[in-house]
C-alpha positions as CSV (number, residue, x, y, z in Angstrom):
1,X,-80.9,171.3,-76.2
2,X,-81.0,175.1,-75.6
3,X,-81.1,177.0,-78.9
4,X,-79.9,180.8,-78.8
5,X,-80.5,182.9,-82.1
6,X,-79.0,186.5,-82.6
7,X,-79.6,187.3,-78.8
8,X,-79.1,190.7,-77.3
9,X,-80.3,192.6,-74.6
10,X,-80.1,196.5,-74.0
11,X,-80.8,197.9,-70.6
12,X,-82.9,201.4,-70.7
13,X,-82.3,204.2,-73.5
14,X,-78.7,204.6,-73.6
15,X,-78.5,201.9,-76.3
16,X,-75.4,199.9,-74.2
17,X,-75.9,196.2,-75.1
18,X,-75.4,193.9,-71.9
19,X,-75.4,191.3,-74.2
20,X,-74.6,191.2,-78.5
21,X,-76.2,188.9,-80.9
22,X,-75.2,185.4,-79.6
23,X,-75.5,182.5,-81.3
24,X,-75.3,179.3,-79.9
25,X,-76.3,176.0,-79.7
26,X,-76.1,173.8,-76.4
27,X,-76.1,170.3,-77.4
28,X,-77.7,167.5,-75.8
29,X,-75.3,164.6,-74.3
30,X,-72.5,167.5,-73.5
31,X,-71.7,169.4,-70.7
32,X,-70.9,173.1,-71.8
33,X,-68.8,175.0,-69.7
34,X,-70.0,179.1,-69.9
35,X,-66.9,181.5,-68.8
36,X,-66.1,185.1,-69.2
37,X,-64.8,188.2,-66.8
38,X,-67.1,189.8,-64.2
39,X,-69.8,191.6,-65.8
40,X,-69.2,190.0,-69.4
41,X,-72.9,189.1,-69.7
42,X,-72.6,185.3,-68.6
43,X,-75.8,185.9,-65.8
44,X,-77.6,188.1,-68.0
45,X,-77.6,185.3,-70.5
46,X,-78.5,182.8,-68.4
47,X,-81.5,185.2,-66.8
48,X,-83.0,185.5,-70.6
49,X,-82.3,181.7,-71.1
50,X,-84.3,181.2,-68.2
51,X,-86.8,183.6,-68.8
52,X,-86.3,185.9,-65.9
53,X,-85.5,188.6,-68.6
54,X,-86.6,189.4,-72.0
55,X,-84.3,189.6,-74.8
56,X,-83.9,192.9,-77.0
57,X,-83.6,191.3,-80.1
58,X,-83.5,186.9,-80.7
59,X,-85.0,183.7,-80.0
60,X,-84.3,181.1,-77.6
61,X,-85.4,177.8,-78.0
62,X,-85.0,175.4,-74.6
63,X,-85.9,171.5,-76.7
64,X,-87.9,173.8,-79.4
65,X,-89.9,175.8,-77.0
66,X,-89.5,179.0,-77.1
67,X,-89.3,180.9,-73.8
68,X,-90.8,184.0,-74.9
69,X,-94.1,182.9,-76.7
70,X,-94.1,179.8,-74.9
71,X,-93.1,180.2,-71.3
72,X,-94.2,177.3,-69.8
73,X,-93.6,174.3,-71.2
74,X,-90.4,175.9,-72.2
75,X,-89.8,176.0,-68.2
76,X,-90.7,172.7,-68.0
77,X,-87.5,171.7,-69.7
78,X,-84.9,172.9,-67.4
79,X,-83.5,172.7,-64.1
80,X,-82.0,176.5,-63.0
81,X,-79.9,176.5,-59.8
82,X,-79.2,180.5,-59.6
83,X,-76.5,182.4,-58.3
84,X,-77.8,182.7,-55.0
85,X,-79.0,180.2,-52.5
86,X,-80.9,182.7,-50.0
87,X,-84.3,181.6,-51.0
88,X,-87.1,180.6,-48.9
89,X,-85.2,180.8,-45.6
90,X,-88.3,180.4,-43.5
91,X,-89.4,176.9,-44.5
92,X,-87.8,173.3,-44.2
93,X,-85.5,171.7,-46.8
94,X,-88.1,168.7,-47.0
95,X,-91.0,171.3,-47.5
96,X,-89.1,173.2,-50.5
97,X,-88.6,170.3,-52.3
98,X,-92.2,169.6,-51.3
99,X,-93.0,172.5,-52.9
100,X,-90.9,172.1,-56.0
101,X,-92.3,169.0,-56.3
102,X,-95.7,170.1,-56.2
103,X,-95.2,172.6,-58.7
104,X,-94.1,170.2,-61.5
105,X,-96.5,167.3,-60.6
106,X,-93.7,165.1,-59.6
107,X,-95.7,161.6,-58.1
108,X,-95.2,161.2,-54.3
109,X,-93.1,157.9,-55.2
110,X,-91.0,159.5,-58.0
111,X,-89.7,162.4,-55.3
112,X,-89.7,159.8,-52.6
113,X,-87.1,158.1,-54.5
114,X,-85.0,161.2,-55.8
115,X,-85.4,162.8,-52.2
116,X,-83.6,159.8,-50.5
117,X,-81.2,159.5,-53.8
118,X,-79.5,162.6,-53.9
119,X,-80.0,163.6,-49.7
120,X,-77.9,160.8,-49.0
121,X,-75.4,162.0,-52.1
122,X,-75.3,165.3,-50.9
123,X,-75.6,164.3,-46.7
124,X,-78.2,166.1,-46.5
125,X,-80.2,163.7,-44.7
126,X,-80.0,165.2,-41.2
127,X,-81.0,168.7,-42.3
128,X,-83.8,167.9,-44.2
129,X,-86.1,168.3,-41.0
130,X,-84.5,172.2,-40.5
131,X,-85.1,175.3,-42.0
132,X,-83.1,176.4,-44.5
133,X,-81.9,179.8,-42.5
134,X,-80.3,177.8,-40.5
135,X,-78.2,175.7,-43.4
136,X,-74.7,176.3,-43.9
137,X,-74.0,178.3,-47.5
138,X,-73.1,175.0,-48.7
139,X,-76.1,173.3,-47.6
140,X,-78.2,176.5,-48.6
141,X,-76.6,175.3,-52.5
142,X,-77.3,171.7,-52.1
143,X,-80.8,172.2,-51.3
144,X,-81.6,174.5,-53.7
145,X,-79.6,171.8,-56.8
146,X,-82.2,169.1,-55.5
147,X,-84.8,171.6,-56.1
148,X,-84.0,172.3,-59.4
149,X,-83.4,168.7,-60.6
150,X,-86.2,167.1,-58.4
151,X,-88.7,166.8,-61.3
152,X,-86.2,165.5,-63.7
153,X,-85.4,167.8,-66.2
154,X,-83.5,167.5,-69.6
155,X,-81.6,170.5,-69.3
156,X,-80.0,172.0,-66.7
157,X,-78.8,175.0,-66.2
158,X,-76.4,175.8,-63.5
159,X,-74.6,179.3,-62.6
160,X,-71.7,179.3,-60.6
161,X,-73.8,175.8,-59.3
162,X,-70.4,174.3,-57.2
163,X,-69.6,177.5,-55.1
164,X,-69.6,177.4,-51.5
165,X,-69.9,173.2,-51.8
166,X,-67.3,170.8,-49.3
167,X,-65.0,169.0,-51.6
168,X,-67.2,166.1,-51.3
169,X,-70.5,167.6,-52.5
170,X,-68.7,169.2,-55.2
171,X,-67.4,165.4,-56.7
172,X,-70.8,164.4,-56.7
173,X,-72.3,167.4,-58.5
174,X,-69.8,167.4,-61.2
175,X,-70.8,163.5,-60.9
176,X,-74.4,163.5,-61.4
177,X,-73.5,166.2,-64.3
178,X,-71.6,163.7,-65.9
179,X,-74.2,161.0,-65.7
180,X,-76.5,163.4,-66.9
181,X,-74.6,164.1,-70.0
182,X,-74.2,160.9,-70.8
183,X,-77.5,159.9,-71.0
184,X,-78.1,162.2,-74.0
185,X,-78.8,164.9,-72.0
186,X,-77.6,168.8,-71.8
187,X,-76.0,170.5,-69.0
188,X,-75.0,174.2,-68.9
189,X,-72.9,175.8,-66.4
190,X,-71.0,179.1,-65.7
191,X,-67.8,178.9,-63.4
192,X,-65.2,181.1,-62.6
193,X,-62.7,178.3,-62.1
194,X,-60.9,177.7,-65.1
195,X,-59.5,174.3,-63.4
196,X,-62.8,172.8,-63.2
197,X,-64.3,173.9,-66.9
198,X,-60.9,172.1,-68.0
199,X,-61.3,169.0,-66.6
200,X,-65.7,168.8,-66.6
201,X,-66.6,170.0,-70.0
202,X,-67.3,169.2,-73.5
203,X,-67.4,172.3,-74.6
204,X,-67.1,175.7,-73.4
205,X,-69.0,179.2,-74.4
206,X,-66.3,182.4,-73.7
207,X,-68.5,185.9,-73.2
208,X,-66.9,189.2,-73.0
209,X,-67.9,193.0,-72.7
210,X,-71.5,190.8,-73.6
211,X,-69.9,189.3,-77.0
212,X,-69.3,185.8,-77.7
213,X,-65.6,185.8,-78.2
214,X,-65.3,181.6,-78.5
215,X,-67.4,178.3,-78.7
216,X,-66.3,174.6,-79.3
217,X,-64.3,172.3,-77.5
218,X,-61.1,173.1,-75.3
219,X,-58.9,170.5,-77.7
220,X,-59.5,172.8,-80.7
221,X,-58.9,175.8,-78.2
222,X,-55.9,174.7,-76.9
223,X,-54.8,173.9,-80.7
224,X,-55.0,177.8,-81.6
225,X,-53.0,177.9,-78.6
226,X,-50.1,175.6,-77.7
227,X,-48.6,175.2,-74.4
228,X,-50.2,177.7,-73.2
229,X,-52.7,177.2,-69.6
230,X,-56.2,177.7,-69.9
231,X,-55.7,180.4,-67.7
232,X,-53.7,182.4,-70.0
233,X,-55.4,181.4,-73.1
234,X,-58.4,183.2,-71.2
235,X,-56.6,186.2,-70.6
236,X,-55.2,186.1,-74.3
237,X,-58.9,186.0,-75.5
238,X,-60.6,188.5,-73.4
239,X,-58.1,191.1,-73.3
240,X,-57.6,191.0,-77.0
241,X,-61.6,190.7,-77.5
């Protein structure tokens, strides 16, 4: 679970919040969809959740650790694919998760087994062996998921985690989020495609000009809204905000 309370973050002096007290709760056994325009906050807030950036003001609690007084064992909890998968071009695929693995104190047998698991999900198997420079975008996002998840983690937090992925790759992601959610565990992700936090989430978190404009479920969205898209409920929200 991934606790957010009264959350804000101001860049420099000029007192211009990128973010504005949020408060919100990400609950474990869901997956929450996080939406909202370009440059409404959503990567910011996932940066503090993460703790690659401090918060202003707030708390944030990842299964009741905080990530600001307690940084690593609150890091221990999640799984963060970023935004970009142009990371450690120079070595293998098997050697990052090596790595990854290393770094969490995953057993040789437990990767063994994911490494094998989610290559052959992903058909990655082939590529393993080659350095990641010379992966696809696709295959540069694949790499960098099993990464994340490779030691397990509770939560995961994924941003923008299906872009650039073959239609097949995709299926399994949103698969193995689904699995994940339903064995009592949390899964956050931002999107840009309405479509897919439609038909993937629980729940959904809508951020603009750094403001939480809506949280809950997409029935009770849709019930403040009938027959109306998603699309233009969206629109509706953020331009009236």
């Amino acid at each position: 679970m991934i606790n957010l309370r009264h959350v804000s973050k101001r860049y420099g002096n000029s007192g211009k919040m990128a973010v504005e007290d949020l408060n919100w709760d990400v609950e474990d056994g869901k997956i929450t969809g996080f939406i909202g325009p370009n440059g409404a906050g959503k990567t910011t807030t996932l940066k503090m959740i993460t703790g690659i950036l401090s918060p202003t003001e707030g708390e944030i609690l990842i299964n009741g650790k905080d990530i600001v007084k307690e940084p690593l064992e609150a890091k221990r909890q999640f799984g963060f694919v970023a935004d970009s998968p142009d990371s450690f071009l120079r070595i293998k695929g098997i050697e990052y998760l090596n790595f990854v693995a290393d770094i969490y104190g995953v057993t040789t047998e437990a990767r063994k087994g994911f490494i094998e698991k989610t290559a052959a999900r992903f058909e990655m198997e082939d590529a393993l062996s080659s350095r990641i420079q010379s992966y696809s975008h696709g295959m540069r996002q694949k790499i960098m998921v099993m990464g994340a998840l490779i030691h397990n983690p509770s939560v995961w937090i994924l941003d923008e985690p299906l872009t650039g992925l073959d239609p097949k790759s995709a299926f399994e992601l949103k698969e193995m989020m689904r699995e994940h959610a339903a064995a009592g565990n949390s899964v956050l992700f931002s999107t840009h495609v309405l479509e897919v936090a439609e038909k993937l989430c629980d729940r959904i978190g809508i951020i603009n000009h750094g403001r939480q404009v809506y949280l809950g479920t997409l029935e009770a969205l849709k019930e403040k809204y009938p027959n109306e898209t998603l699309e233009n409920i969206f629109l509706e929200i953020t331009e009236h905000a």
